[in-house]
C-alpha positions as CSV (number, residue, x, y, z in Angstrom):
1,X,109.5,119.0,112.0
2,X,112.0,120.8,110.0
3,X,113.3,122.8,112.8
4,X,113.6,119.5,114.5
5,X,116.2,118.2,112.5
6,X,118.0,121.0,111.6
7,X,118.7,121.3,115.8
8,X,119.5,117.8,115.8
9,X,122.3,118.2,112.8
10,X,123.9,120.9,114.6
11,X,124.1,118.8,117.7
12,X,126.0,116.0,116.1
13,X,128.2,118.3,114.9
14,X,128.7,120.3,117.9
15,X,128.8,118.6,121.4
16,X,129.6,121.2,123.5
17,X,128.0,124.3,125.3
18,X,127.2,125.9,121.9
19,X,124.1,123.1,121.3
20,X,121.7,124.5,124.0
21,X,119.1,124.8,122.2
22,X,118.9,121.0,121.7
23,X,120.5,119.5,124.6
24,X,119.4,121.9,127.6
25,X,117.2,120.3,130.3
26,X,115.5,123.8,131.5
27,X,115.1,127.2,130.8
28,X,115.7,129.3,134.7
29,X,113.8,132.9,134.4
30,X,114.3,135.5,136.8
31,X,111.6,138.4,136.8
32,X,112.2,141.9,138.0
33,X,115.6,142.4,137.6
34,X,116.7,145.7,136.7
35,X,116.5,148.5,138.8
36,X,114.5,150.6,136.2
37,X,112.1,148.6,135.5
38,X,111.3,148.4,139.5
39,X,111.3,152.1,139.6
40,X,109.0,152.9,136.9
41,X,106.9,150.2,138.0
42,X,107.0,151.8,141.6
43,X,107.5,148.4,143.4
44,X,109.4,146.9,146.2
45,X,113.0,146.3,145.3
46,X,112.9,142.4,145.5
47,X,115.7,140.9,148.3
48,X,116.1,137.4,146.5
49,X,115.5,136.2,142.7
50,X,112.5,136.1,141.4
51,X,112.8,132.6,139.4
52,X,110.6,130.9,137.4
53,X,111.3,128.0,134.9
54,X,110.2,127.8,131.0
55,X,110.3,124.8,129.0
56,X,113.1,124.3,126.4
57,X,110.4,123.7,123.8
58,X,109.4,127.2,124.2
59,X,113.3,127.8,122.1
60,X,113.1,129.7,118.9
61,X,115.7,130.2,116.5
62,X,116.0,132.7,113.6
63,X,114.6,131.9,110.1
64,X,111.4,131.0,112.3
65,X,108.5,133.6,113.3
66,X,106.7,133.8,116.4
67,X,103.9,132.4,116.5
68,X,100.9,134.3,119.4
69,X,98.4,131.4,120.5
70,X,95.2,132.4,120.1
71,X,94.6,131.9,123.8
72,X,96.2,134.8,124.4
73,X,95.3,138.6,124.0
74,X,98.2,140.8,125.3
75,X,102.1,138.9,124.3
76,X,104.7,141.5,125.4
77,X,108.6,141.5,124.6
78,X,111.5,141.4,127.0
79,X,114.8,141.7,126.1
80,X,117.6,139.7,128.1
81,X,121.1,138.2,128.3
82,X,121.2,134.4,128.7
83,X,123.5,132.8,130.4
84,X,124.6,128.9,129.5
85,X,125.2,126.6,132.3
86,X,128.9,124.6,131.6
87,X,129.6,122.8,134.6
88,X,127.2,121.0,136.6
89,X,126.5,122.7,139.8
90,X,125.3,122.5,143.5
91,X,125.1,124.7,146.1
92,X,127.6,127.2,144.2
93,X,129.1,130.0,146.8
94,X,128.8,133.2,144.5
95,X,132.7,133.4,144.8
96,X,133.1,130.9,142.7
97,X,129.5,130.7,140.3
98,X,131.2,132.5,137.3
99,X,133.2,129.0,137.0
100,X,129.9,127.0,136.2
101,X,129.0,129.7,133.1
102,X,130.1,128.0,130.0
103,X,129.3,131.0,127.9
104,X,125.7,133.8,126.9
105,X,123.3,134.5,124.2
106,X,120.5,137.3,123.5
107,X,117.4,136.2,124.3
108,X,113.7,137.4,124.5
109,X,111.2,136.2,127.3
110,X,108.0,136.8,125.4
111,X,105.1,136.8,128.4
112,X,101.6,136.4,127.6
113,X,100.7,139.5,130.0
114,X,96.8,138.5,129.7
115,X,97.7,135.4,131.3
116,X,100.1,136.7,133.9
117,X,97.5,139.3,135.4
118,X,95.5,136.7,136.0
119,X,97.8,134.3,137.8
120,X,99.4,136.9,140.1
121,X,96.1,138.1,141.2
122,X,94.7,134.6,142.1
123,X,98.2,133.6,143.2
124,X,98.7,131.2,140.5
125,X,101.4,129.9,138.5
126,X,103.1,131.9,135.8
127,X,104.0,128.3,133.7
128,X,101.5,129.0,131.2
129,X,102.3,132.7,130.5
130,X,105.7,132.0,130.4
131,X,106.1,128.8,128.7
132,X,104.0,128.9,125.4
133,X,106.1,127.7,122.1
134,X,107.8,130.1,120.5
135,X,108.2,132.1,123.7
136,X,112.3,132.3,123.6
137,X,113.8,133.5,120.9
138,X,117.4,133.2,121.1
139,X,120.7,134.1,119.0
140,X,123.7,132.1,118.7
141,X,125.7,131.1,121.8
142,X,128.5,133.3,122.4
143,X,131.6,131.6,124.2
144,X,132.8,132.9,127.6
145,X,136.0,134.3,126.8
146,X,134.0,136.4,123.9
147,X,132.7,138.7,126.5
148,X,135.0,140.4,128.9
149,X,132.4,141.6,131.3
150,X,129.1,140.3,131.1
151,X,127.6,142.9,133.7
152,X,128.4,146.1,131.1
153,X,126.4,144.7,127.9
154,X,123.7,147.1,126.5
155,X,120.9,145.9,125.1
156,X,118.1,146.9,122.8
157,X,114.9,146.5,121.2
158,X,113.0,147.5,118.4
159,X,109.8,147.1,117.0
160,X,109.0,147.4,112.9
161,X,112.3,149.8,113.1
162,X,111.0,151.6,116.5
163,X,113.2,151.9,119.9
164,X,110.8,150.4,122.6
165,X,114.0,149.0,124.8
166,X,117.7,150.1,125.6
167,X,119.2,149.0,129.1
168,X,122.8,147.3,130.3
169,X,123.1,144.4,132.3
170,X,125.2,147.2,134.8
171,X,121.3,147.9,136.1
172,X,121.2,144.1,137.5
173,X,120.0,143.9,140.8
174,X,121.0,140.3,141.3
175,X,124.2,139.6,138.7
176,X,125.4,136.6,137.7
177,X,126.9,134.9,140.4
178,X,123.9,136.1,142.7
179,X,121.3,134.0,140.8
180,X,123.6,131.0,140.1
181,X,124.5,130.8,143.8
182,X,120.5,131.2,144.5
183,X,119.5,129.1,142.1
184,X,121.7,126.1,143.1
185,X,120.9,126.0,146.5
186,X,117.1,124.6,145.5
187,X,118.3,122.6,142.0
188,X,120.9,121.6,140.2
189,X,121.6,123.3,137.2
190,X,123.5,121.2,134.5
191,X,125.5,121.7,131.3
192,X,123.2,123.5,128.4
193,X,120.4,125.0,131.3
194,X,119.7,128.7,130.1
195,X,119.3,131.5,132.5
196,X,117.2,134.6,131.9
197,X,118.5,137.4,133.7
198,X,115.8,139.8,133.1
199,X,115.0,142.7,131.3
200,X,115.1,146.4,131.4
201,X,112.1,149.1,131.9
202,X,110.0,149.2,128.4
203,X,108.5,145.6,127.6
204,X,105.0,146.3,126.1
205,X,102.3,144.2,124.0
206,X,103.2,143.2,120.4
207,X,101.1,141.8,117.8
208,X,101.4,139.6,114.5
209,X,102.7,141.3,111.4
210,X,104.9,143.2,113.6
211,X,109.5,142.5,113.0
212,X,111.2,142.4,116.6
213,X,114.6,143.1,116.5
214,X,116.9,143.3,119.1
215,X,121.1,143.5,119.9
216,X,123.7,143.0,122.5
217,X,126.5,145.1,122.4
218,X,128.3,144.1,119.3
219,X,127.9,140.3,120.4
220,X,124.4,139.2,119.1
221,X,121.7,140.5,117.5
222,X,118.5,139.0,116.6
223,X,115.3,139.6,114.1
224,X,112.0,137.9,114.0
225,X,108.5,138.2,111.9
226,X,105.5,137.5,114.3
227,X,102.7,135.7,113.1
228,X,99.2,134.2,115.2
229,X,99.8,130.9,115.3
């Protein structure tokens, strides 16, 4: 309830792009991204987006732990760049998508891998692995203009003080304007929507008691307690 209105404060003060966290209608995920992570994996190189959606009340913001449900037994970390909608947008040619971004933040996609291996064997949905609360983490949003080149950003993780993560968004296989155009075509995407761009070779189980940390460049970084819910 706290965290409630705190979110709701900072949206009255702050109607723009920066309010995501309260205003955004969706959360668009896009799995197997980066080009190590489908080489150490030794799969197919996918020829669209993977996409998936997450609800927004799966939004975490620091000063709060993750919580694990005790549903699950395996909660891994992934490390991404989010990018915030600005613009509403429709069937966006990728020639002009990186008009519709109104700015990034650092995000984690925490997946309940327990749940996942189930669904993809059975051919199930990944909703329930993907959307639990807690399950995105993000930092403050960070304006376009603030990053020259969103497609050279490392990134980083690091549990209790350990490297388990570092990438750069240059490993993309589908960038920026390649999932906005993709997306677009099947729904519209409106100011505040968050996209998850996916995340580098090295996402593994974590468990409660364990810090999470992770950084962008010198844009963002981000540190969270974990706790079973």
């Amino acid at each position: 309830m706290v965290r409630i209105v705190r979110c709701l404060m900072a949206c009255e003060r702050n109607q723009d792009v920066a309010s995501f966290v309260c205003n955004g209608k969706k959360i668009v995920g896009v799995a197997l991204n980066y080009m190590c992570a489908v080489k150490a994996r030794n799969v197919p190189v996918p020829t669209v987006p993977l996409v998936f959606l997450k609800p927004t009340t799966s939004y975490l913001t620091e000063g709060h732990p993750i919580l694990l449900p005790r549903v699950f037994s395996k909660v891994a970390y992934e490390v991404e760049l989010g990018v915030v909608i600005g613009k509403r947008c429709k069937n966006v040619p990728k020639t002009d998508a990186m008009k519709y971004v109104g700015g990034y933040c650092l995000a984690l996609d925490l997946t309940a891998q327990c749940n996942l291996g189930v669904a993809r064997s059975s051919g199930g949905p990944w909703t329930l692995g993907k959307g639990f609360d807690t399950s995105t983490p993000v930092s403050r949003f960070i304006p376009y203009d603030d990053v020259d080149d969103p497609h050279t950003l490392p990134l980083w993780l690091r549990v209790n003080g350990e490297l388990k993560q570092n990438g750069c968004t240059g490993d993309l296989i589908f960038k920026i304007p390649d999932i906005i155009s993709y997306v677009s075509k099947y729904m519209t995407l409106e100011p505040y929507d968050l996209i998850l761009t996916g995340t580098p070779h090295g996402s593994e189980p974590f468990k409660a008691g364990d810090i999470i940390e992770c950084g962008m460049g010198d844009l963002a970084k981000i540190k969270f307690n974990v706790q079973n819910e």
